[in-house]
C-alpha positions as CSV (number, residue, x, y, z in Angstrom):
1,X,-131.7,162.9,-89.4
2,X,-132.8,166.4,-90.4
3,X,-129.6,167.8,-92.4
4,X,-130.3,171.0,-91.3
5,X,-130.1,170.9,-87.6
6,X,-127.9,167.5,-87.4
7,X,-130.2,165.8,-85.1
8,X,-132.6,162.8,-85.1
9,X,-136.1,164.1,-85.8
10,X,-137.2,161.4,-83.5
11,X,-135.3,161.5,-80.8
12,X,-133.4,165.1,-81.5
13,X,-129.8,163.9,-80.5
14,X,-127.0,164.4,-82.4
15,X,-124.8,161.8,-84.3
16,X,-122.2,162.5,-81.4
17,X,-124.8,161.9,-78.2
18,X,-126.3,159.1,-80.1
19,X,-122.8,157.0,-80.5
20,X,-121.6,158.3,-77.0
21,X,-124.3,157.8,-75.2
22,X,-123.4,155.0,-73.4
23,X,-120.4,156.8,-72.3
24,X,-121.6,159.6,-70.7
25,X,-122.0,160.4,-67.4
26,X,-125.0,161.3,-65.6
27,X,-124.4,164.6,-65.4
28,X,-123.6,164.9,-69.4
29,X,-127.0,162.7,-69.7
30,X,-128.5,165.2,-67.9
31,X,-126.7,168.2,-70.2
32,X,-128.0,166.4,-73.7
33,X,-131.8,166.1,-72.0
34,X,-131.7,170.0,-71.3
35,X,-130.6,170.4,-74.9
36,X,-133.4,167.9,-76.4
37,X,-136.0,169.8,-74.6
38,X,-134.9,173.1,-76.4
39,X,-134.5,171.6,-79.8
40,X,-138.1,169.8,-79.3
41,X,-139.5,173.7,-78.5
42,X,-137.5,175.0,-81.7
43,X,-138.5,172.2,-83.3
44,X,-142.6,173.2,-82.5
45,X,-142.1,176.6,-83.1
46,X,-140.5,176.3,-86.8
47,X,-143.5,174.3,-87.6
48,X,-146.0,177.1,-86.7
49,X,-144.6,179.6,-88.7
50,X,-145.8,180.1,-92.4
């Protein structure tokens, strides 16, 4: 987990979309992918920077 964000750093969920996954509907699914792809860009662009 990176303790800074609170996501994965392989997958970039949270504890709380991780656990609940299975729960969710499509349509949340589809909510927490949208998110992922931001954090995965964030993610990139924090490593870039001196």
């Amino acid at each position: 987990m990176d303790t800074q964000n609170l996501y994965c750093r392989g997958c970039f969920r949270t504890r709380n979309e991780i656990g609940g996954w299975v729960l969710m509907t499509n349509v949340e699914k589809m909510d927490v992918l949208k998110e992922i792809r931001q954090r995965r860009r964030e993610s990139r662009l924090s490593e870039k920077l001196p």
